[in-house]
C-alpha positions as CSV (number, residue, x, y, z in Angstrom):
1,X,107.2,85.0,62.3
2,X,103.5,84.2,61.7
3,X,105.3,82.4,57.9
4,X,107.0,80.6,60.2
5,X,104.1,79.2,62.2
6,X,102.3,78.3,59.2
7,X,104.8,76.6,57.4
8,X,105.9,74.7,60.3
9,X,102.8,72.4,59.9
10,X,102.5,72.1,56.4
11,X,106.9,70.7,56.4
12,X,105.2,68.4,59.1
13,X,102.5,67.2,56.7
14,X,105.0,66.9,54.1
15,X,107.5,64.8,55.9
16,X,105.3,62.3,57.3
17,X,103.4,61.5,54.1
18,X,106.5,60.6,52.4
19,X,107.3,58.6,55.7
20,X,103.9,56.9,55.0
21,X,104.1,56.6,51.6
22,X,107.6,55.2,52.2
23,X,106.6,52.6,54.3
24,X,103.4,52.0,52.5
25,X,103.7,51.4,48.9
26,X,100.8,51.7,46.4
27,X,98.9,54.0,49.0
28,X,97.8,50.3,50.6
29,X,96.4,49.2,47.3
30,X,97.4,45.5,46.3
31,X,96.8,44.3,42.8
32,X,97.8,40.5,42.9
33,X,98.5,38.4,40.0
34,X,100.2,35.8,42.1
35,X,102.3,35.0,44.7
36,X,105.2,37.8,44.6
37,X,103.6,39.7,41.8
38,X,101.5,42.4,43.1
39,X,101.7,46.2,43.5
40,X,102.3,45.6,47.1
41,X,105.3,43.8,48.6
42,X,104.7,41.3,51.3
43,X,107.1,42.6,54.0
44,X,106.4,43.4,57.4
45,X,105.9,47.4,57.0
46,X,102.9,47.1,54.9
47,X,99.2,47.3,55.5
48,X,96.8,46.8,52.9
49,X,93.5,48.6,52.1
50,X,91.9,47.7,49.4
51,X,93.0,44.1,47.3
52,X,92.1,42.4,44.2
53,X,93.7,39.8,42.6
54,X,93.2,36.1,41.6
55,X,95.9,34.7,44.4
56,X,97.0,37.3,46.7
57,X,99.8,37.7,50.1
58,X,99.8,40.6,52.3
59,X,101.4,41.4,55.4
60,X,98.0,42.9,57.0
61,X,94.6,43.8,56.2
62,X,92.5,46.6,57.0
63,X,89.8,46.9,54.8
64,X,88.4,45.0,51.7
65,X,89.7,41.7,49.9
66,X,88.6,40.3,46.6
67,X,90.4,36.8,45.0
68,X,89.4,34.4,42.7
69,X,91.4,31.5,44.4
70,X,93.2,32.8,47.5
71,X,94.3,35.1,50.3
72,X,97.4,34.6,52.5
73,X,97.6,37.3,54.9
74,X,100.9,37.2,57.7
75,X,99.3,39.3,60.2
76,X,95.9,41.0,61.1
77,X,92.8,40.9,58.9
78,X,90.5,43.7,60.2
79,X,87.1,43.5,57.6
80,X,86.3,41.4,54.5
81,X,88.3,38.6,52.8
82,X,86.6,37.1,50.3
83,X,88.0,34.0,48.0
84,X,87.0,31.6,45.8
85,X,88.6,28.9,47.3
86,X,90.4,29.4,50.7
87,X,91.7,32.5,53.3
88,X,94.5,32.1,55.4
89,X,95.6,34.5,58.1
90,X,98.6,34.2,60.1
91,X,97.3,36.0,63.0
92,X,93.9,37.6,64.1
93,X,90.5,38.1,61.9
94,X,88.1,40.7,62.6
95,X,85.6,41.2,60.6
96,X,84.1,38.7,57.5
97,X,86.0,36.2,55.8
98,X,84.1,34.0,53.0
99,X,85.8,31.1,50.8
100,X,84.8,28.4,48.7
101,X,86.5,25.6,50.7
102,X,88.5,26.9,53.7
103,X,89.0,29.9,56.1
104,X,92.1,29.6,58.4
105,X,92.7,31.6,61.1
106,X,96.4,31.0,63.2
107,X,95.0,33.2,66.5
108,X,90.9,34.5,67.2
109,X,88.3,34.8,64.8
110,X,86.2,38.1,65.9
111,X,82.6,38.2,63.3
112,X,81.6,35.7,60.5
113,X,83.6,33.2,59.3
114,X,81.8,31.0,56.1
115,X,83.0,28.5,54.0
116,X,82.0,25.6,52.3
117,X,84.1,22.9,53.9
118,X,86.6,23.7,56.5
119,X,86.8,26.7,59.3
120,X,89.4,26.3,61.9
121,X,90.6,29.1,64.7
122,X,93.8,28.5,66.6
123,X,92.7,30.0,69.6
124,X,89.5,32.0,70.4
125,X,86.4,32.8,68.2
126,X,83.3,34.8,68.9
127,X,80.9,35.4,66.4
128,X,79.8,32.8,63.7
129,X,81.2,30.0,62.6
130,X,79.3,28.4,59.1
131,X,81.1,25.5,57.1
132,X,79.6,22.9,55.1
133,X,82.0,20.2,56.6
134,X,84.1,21.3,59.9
135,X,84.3,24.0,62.0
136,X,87.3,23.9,64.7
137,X,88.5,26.4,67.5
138,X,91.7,25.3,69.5
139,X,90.0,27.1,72.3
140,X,87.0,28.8,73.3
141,X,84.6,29.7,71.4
142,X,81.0,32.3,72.0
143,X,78.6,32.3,69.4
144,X,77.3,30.3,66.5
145,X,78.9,27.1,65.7
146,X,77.0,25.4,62.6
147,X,78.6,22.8,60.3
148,X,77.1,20.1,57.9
149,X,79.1,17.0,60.0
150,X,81.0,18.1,63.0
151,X,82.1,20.9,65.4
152,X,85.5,21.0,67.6
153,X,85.9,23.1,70.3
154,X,89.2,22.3,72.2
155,X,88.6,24.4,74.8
156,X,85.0,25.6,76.7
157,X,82.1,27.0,74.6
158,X,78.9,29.1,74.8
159,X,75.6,29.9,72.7
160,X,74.7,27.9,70.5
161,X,76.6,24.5,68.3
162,X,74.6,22.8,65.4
163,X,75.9,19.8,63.5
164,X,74.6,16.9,61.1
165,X,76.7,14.6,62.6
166,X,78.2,15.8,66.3
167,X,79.5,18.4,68.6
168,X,82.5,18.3,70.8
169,X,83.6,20.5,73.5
170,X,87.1,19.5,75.6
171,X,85.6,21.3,78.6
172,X,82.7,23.4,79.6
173,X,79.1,24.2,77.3
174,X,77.1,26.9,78.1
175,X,74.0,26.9,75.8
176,X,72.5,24.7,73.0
177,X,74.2,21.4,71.4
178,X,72.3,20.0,68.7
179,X,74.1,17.3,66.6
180,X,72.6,14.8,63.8
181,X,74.6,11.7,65.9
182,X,76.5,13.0,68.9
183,X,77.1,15.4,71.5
184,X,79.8,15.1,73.7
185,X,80.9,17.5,76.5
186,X,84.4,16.8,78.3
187,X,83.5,18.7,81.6
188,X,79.8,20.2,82.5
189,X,76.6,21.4,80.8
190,X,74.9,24.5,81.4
191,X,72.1,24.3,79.1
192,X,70.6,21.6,76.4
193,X,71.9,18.8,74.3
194,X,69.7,17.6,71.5
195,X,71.1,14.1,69.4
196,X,69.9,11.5,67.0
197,X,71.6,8.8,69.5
198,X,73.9,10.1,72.2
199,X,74.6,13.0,74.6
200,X,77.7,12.8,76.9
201,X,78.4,14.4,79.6
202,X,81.7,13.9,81.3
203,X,81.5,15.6,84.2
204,X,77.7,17.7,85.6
205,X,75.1,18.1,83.1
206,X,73.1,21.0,84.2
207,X,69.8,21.6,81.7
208,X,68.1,18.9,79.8
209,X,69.9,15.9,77.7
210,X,67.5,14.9,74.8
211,X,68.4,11.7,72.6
212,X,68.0,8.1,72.2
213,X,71.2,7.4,75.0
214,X,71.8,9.9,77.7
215,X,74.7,9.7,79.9
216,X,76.1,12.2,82.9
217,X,78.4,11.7,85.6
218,X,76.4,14.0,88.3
219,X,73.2,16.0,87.0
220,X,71.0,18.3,87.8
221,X,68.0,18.6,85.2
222,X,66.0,16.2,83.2
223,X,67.5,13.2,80.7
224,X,65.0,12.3,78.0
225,X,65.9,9.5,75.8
226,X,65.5,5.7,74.9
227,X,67.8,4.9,77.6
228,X,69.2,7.1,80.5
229,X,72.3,6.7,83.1
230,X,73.6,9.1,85.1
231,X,76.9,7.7,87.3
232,X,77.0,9.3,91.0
233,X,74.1,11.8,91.2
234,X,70.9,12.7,90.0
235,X,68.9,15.9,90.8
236,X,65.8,15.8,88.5
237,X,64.1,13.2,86.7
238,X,64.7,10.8,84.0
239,X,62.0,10.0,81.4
240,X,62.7,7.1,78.9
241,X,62.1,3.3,78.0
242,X,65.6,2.3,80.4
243,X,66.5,4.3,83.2
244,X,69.4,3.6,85.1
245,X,72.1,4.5,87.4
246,X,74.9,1.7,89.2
247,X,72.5,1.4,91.7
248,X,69.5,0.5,89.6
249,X,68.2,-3.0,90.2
250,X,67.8,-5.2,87.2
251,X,64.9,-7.9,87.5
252,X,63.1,-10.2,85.5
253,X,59.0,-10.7,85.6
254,X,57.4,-13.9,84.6
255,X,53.9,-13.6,84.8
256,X,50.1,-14.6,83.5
257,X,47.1,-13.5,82.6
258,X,43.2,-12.3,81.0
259,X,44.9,-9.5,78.7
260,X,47.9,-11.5,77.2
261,X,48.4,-15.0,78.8
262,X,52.2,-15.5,79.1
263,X,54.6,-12.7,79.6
264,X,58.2,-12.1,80.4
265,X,59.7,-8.2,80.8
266,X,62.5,-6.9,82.3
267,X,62.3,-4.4,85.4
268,X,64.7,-1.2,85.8
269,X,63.7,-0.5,89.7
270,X,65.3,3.0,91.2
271,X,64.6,4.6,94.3
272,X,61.5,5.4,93.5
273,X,60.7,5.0,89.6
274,X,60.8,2.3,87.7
275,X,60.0,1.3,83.8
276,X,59.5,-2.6,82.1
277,X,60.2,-3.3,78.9
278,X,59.0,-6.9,77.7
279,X,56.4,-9.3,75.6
280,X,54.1,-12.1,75.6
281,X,52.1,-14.2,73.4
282,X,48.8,-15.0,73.1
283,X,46.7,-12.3,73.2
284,X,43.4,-13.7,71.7
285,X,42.6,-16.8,73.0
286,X,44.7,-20.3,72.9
287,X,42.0,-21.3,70.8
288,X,42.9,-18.6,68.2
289,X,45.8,-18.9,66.3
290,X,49.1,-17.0,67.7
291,X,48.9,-13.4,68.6
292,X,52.4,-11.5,70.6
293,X,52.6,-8.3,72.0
294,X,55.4,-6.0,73.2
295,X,55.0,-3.6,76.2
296,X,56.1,-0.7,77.7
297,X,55.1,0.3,81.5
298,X,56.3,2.9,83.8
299,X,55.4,3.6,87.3
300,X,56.4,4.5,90.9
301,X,56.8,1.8,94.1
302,X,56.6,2.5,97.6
303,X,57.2,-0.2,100.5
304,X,54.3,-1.0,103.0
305,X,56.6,-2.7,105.3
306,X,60.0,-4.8,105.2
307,X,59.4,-7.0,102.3
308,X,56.1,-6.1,101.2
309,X,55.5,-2.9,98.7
310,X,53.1,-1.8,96.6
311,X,53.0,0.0,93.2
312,X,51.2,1.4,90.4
313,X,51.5,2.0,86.4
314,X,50.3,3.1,82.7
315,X,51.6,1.2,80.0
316,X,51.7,1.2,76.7
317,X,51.1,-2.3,75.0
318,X,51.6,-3.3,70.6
319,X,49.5,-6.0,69.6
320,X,49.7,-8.2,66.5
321,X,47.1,-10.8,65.5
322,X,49.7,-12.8,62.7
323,X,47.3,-15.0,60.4
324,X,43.7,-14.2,63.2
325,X,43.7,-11.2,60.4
326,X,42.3,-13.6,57.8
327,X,39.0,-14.4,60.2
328,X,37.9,-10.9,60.7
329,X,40.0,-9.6,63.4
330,X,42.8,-6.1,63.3
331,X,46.2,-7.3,61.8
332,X,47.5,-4.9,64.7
333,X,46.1,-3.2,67.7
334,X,47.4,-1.3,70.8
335,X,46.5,-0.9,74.3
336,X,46.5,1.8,77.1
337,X,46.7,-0.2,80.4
338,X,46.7,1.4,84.2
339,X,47.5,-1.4,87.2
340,X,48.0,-1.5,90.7
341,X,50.6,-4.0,92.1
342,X,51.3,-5.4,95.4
343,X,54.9,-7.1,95.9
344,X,56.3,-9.5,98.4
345,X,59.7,-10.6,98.3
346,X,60.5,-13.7,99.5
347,X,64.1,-13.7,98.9
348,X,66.8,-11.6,97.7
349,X,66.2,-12.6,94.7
350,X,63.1,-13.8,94.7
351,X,59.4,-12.7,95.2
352,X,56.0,-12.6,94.1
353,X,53.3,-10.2,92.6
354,X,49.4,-9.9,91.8
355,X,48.3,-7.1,89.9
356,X,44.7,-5.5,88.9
357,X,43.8,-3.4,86.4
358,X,41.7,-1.9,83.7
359,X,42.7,-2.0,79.8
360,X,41.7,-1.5,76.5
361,X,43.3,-2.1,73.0
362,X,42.1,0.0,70.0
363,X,42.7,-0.1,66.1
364,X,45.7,2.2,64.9
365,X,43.6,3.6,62.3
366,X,40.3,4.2,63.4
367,X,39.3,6.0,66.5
368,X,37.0,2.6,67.8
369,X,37.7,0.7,70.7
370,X,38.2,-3.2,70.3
371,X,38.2,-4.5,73.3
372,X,38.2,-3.6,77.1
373,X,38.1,-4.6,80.5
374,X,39.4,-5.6,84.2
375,X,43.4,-6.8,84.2
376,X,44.0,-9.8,86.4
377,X,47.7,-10.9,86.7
378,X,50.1,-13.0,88.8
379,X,53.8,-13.6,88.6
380,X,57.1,-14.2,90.0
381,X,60.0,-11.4,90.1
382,X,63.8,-12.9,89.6
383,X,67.3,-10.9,90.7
């Protein structure tokens, strides 16, 4: 009886290790010469363990892959697939894949994925994506996204996307967007976009936009950039040369006086806010020969009464002296102004301004003050 307990077991053993083996050929070692030439057959009952081989196809990994051109795999990669030139896998990957030019994933990508050209998941990844060129996930993706020109995400996406040209996302963002060129968003930001030109933002933009052109539908944050426009709603601020929103009001300023003697700018008003962008001429005297500057000012306006307001602003003013360089005076100079304004519009489109001030221009290369003094100016406001 007690023979009979023990062997029991052992015919157990027995039976399903030839089962295993059975199903299992090679004891899930493939050796791969090429395609249909392996230790392993490529059918449906095999998993592989360990492979080496200069262009391999398995049915499913689960362990370690080594190939000097490639790896096809039907199924599930679970670990580390590594190929000179590409890695395909028909379903999921968990674990490392690295390739020379491409890792292909038809499902989710679960760990590091590296190449030196192309990375694309079907569906999900989580993890890290690293590719010289592209890096593409047909839908969500959490975790590093870094590629030398572009990332797709067809779906949402969260941590952290860094490109040397741009970053898309079909919906959501949640985290850090940093592209060379562009960042766009197809639904909201929860976080920061960093670009060399332009941050979009289809829908609410939530964190900061940073980059020469900002744009957001609705936002709730601060847009930093050359120019800045936000569509329906802004809860924040918005810190640039051109700020603007469809109910900005566009104007033109014409005006004189004792810093630079003829001047035209252009006026972004907002609720509150505004910024001018514009130039004049003849900085030195007329007597002098020609001197132009170019000016930036920003400032906040608050109305006295009906048509009367009043306002106040720092600007920022570049000053070049042309040919007054050859008599002793700076080629270029620039200035740090503050004024106070008062306003009165006389029509819709038409008012008048007188504004005093103090201002002095300094050389760009030496810490010595030029000139200084009281700002007197007077001018008329158009649209």
């Amino acid at each position: 009886m007690n023979k009979r307990i023990f062997c029991l077991p052992l015919s157990l053993l027995f039976i399903v290790t030839g089962i295993v083996s059975a199903q299992n050929k090679s004891a899930g070692i493939n050796l791969s010469v090429w395609k249909g030439i392996s230790t392993q057959p490529a059918d449906s009952a095999q998993t592989t363990y360990f492979n080496l081989g200069i262009l391999s196809t398995m049915n499913r990994l689960n362990g370690v892959g080594f190939n000097a051109f490639g790896s096809v795999i039907g199924g599930n990669m679970n670990g580390i697939q590594f190929s000179g030139l590409a890695n395909m896998v028909g379903g999921s990957m968990r674990g490392v894949q690295l390739s020379g030019i491409s890792n292909i994933n038809g499902n989710n990508m679960v760990g590091l994925s590296a190449t030196g050209l192309v990375n694309i998941a079907g569906n999900q990844s989580k993890g890290v994506l690293l590719s010289g060129m592209t890096s593409i996930s047909g839908d969500n993706t959490s975790g590093v996204m870094a590629s030398g020109i572009m990332n797709i995400s067809g779906d949402g996406a969260s941590g952290v996307h860094l490109a040397g040209l741009a970053n898309i996302t079909g919906a959501t963002f949640n985290g850090v967007t940093a592209g060379g060129l562009l960042n766009v968003i197809g639904e909201h930001l929860n976080g920061v976009q960093i670009s060399g030109f332009a941050n979009i933002v289809a829908s609410r933009m939530n964190g900061v936009q940073i980059g020469l052109g900002n744009y957001a539908t609705k936002a709730k944050g601060v847009q930093i950039g050359l120019v800045n426009y936000y569509k329906n709603e802004m809860k924040g601020f918005q810190l640039g040369l051109v700020n603007a929103n469809p109910d900005t009001k566009v104007q033109m300023l014409i005006f004189g006086g004792n810093a630079t003697k003829i001047n035209i700018g252009a006026r972004f008003k907002n609720k509150l806010f505004y910024t001018i962008i514009g130039a004049g001429t003849h900085y030195l005297d007329f007597s002098d020969k020609f001197s132009a500057t170019l000016f930036y000012r920003g400032g906040i306006w608050l109305p006295l009464c009906k048509d009367l307001t009043i306002s106040g602003d720092l600007g920022y003013q570049h000053i070049e002296t042309f040919k007054n360089k050859d008599y002793g005076i700076p080629a270029r100079l620039y200035g740090l102004q503050a004024r106070l304004n008062l306003e009165y519009q006389i029509t819709k489109k038409f008012g008048i301004f007188a504004s005093g001030g103090y201002g002095g221009s300094r050389y760009y290369n030496k810490d010595i003050t030029y000139d200084k003094g009281v700002i007197a100016e007077a001018g008329i406001v158009l649209f």
